[in-house]
N, C-alpha and C positions, 0 to 999 in steps of 0.2 A: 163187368168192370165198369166202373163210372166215368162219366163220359168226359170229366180233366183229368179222368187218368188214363184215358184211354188217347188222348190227344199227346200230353206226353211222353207216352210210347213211341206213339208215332212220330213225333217230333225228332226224340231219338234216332228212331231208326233212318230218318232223313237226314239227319246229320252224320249217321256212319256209314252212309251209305257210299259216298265217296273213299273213305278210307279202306272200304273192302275191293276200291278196284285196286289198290297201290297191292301190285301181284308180287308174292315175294316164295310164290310157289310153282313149280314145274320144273322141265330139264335143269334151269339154269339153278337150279337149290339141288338138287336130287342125286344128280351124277356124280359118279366118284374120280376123285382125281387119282392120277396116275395112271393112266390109257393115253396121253398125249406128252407129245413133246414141250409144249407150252399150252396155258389156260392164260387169256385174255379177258379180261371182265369188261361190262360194256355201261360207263355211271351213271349217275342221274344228273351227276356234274358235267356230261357229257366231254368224255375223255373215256380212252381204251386206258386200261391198266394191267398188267405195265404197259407205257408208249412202246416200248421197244422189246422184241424178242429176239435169241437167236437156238435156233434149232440145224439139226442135222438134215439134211436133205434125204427125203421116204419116211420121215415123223408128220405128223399130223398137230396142226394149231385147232383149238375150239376156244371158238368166243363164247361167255358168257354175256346174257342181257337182265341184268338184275338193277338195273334203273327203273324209271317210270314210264318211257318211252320208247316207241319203235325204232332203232336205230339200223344203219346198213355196214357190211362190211365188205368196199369197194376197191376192185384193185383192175378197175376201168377208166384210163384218162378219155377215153369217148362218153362215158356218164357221169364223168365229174362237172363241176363247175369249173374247173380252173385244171386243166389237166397236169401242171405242176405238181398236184398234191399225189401223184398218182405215179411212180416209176415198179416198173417190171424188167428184169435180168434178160439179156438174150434168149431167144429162145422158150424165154413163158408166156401161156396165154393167157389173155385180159379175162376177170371173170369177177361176179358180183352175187352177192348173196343176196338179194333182194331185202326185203321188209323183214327184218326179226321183232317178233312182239315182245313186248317185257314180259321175262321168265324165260323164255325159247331160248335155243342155244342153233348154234352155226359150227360146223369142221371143215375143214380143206387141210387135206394133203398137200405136201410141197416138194416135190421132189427135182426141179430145177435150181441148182443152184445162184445164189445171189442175193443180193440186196431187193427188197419188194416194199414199195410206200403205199398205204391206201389211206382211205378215208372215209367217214359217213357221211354220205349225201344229202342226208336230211340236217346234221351239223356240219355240214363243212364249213362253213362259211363263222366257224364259231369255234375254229381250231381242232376237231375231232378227229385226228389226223393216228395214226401210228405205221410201223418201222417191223418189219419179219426181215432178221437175216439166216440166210442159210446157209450154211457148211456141208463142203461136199461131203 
């Protein structure tokens, strides 16, 4: 191959190379719906969608992360920044999915009934906030 054509190749390929990290494959593409009570998507706009769910109490929420970034799904006003952003129903305890990478997915069962506020810690401070109600 000759050697300007051999540079823009390569050129190319450093220019797409970025674009092959924007992951738009793994759990969060793959899984089938219908096994959960509600599905959560996690954006690149950074917002859960939908904000608000409600489900029955012994159903199961899974977040998806089909953004560009590692988001958290926090329902700990001890590792929030503002613990406001963060309410749990009598009787549930605080609990946090740590680091999801984009593409990964997160479940939590809920079988306490109530209202449950959490947030992503890595946006919270950027409104990334959502809302699980539960029915006994």
């Amino acid at each position: 191959m000759p050697i300007a054509r051999r540079r823009f190749a390569t050129m190319c390929g450093l220019l797409l190379l970025p674009l092959a990290a924007c992951n738009t494959g793994g759990p969060a593409y793959e899984l089938p719906a219908g096994f959960y009570g509600a599905v959560v998507d996690m954006t690149s706009t950074l917002n859960f969608d939908p904000a608000s769910v409600t489900i029955r109490a012994g159903e199961t929420v899974l977040w998806r992360n089909r953004s560009l970034f590692a988001h958290t799904v926090t329902f700990d006003p001890d590792k929030a920044a503002d613990p406001a952003h963060v309410l749990l129903p009598d009787g549930a305890e605080p609990f946090a999915s740590g680091d999801i990478p984009a593409g990964e997915v997160y479940a939590r069962k809920f079988t306490v009934p109530g209202t449950y506020r959490y947030t992503c810690l890595t946006h919270e401070d950027l409104g990334m906030h959502g809302t699980i109600v539960v029915n006994p």
